[in-house]
C-alpha positions in Angstrom: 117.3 160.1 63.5 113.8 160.1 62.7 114.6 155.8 61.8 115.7 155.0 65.3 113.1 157.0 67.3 110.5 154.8 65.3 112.6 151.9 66.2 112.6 153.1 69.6 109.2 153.5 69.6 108.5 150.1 67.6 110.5 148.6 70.7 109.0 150.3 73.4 106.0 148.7 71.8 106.9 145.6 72.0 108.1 145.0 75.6 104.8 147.2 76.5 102.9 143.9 75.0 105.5 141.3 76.7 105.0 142.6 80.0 101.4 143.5 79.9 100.8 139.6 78.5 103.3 139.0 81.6 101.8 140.7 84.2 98.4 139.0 83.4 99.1 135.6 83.9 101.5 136.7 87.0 98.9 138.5 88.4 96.0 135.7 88.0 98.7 132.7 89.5 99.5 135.0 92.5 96.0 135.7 93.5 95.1 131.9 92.6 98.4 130.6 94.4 97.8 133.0 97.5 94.2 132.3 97.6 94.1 128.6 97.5 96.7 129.0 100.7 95.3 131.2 102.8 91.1 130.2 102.0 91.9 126.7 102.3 93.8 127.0 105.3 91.8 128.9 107.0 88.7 126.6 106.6 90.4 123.7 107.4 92.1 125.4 111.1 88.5 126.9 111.5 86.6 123.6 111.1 89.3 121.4 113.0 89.3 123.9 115.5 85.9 123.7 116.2 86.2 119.9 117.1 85.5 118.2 113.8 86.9 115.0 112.6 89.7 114.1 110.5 86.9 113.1 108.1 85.0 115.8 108.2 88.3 118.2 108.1 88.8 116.3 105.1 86.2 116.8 103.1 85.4 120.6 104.2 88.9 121.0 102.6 88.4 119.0 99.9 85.2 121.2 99.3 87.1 124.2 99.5 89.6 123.2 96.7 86.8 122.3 94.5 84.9 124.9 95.0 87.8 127.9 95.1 89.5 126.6 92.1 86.4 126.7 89.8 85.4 130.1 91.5 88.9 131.8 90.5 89.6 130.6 87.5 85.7 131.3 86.5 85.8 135.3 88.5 89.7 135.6 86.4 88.0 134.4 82.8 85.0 137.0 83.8 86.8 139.8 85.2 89.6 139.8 82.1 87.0 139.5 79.5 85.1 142.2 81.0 88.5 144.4 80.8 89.6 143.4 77.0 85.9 144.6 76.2 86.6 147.6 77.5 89.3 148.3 76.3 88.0 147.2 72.8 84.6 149.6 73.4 87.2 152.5 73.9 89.1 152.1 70.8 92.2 149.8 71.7 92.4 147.7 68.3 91.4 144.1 69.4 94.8 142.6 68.5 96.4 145.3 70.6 94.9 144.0 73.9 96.8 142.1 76.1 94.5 140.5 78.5 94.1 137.2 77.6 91.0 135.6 79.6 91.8 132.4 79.3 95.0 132.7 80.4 94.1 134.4 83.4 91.4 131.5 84.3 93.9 128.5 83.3 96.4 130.4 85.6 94.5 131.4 88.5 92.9 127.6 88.6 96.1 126.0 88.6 97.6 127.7 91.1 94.6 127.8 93.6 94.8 124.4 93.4 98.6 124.1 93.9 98.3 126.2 96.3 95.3 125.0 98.3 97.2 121.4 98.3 99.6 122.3 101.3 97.4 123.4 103.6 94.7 120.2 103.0 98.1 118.1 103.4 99.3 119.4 106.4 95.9 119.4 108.5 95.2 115.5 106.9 98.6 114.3 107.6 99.8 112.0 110.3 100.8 114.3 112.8 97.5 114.4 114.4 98.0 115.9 117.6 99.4 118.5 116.3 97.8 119.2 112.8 96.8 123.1 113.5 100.4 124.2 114.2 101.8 122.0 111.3 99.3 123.8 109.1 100.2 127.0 110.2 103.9 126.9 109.9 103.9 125.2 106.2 101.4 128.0 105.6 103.6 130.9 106.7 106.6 128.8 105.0 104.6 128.7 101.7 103.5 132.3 102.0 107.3 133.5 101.9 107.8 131.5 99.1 105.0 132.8 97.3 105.9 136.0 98.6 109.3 135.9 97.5 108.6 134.5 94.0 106.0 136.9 93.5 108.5 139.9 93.7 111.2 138.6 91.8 109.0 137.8 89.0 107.5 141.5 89.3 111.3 142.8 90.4 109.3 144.2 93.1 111.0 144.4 96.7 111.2 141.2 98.3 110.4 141.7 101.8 107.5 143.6 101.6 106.0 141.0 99.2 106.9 138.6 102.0 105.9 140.7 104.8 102.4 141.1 103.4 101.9 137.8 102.4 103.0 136.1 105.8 100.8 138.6 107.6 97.6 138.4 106.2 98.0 134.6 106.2 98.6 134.4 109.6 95.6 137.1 110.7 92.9 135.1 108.5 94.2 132.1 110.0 94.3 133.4 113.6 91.0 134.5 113.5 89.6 131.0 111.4 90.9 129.0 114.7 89.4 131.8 116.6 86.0 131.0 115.7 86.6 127.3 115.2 87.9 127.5 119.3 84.5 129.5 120.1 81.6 127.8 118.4 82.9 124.1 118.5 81.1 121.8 116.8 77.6 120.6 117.0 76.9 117.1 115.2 73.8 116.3 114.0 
């Protein structure tokens, strides 16, 4: 008896690790995935809004990508080291901790940029005249995916995941075209 409680236990353990290691990378890809989406897309309606050219559009997104991707994956590697130190500093034995800093950065990075992509395509494509609603409908369409990937990856309900993801896409984005619309664009 005693054998298989320790076996239990020993097992327990072990899927403890596999999902904490799990849920860090997961974690770090949603937030970079999600991110790059709805930042991206929101400076990109904002600044077309406003008036701007495809050019400058462009390379305000292209800015964004840059300069989001290095910013995630940099805040994840800070923020996860800071948390393994803790842990550490409180006793967890170092090859006990799960978070894995550069795991979270690689992850969060990667999928900022994947997700930042769709939006920079949509507003650049050829459709033009009609580049802000093409940007927000493939943003909304990505953000269910994401959404629903999100929560069966976490077995976590599915339409809330979507729910809140579609939402506070489409309220940054709303309010990005918002002030776009209201300051238009002054060039220099």
């Amino acid at each position: 008896m005693a054998e298989t409680t320790l076996h239990n236990d020993a097992m327990d353990k072990n899927i403890e690790r596999k999902l904490e290691f799990q849920l860090n990378w997961l974690r770090a890809a949603v937030l970079g995935a999600n991110d790059g989406i709805v930042s991206v897309s929101g400076l990109v309606i904002g600044v077309a809004a406003a008036g701007a050219s495809y050019e400058v559009v462009l390379l305000a997104g292209l800015a964004a990508v840059v300069a989001g991707a290095i910013s995630m994956g940099g805040g994840e590697f800070i923020s996860v080291s800071a948390q393994r130190d803790t842990e550490i500093a409180h006793g967890r034995e170092e090859e006990a901790v799960n978070a894995s800093p550069w795991t979270a950065a690689w992850s969060s990075l990667i999928a900022f940029i994947a997700g930042a992509a769709l939006p920079l395509i949509a507003i650049a494509g050829p459709w033009q005249n009609s580049n802000i609603p093409a940007t927000f409908f493939s943003v909304a369409v990505a953000l269910a995916i994401t959404g629903w990937w999100a929560a069966w990856a976490g077995g976590t309900p599915v339409l809330r995941s979507i729910a809140r993801n579609v939402a506070i896409s489409t309220l940054t984005m709303g309010i990005s075209y918002g002030i776009g619309s209201l300051l238009g664009v002054t060039v220099l």
